[in-house]
C-alpha positions in Angstrom: 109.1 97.1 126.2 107.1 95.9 129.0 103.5 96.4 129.6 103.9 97.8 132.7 105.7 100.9 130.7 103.2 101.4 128.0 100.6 101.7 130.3 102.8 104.4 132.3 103.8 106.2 128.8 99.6 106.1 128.0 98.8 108.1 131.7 101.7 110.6 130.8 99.8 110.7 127.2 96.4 111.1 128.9 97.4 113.4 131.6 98.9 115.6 129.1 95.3 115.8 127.0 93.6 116.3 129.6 95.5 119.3 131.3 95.2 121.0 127.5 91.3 120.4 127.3 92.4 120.3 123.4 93.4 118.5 120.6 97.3 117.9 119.8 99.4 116.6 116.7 101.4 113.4 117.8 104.4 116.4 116.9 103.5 118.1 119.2 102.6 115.0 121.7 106.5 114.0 121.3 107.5 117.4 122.2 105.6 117.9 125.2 105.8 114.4 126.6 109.4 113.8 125.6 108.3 110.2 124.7 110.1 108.6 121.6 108.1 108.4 118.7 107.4 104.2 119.2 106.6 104.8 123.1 104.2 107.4 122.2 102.6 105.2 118.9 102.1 102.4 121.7 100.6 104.9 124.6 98.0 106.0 121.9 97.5 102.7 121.0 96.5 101.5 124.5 94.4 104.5 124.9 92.7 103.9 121.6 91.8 100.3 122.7 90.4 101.4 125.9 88.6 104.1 124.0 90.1 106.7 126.1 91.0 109.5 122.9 89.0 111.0 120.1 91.3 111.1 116.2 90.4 113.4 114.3 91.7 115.5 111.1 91.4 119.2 110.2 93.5 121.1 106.9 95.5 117.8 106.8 96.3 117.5 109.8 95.9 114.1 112.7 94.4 115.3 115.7 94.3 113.3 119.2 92.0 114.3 122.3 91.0 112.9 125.6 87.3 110.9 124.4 84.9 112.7 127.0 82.2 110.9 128.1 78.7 112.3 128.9 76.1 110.4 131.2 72.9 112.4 131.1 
């Protein structure tokens, strides 16, 4: 996998938080992206490192959401 594609796969991933303005299960990421499961793990990755999401967990469950930045 090149770079070039993980950091295409993490803009699909970001684009897809962002229109929901909510948080989503990576199931639910792989369903709506149509990524395979190692193309999405990657995308999150990258975002991760460039702080770009928010994990969380709630009744057992792995949330990810678009980080959102505040400058006051």
């Amino acid at each position: 996998m090149k770079t070039n594609q993980i950091g295409a796969n993490a803009g699909i991933v970001w684009r897809t938080l962002s229109a929901k303005h909510d948080k989503m299960t990576f199931g639910g990421l792989l369903i709506v992206t149509g990524l395979n499961p190692i193309d999405l793990a990657t995308a999150i990755g990258w975002l991760a490192r460039e702080d770009k999401v928010h994990f969380t967990e709630e009744g057992g469950k792995e949330y990810v959401s678009v980080y959102q930045e505040c400058y006051y």
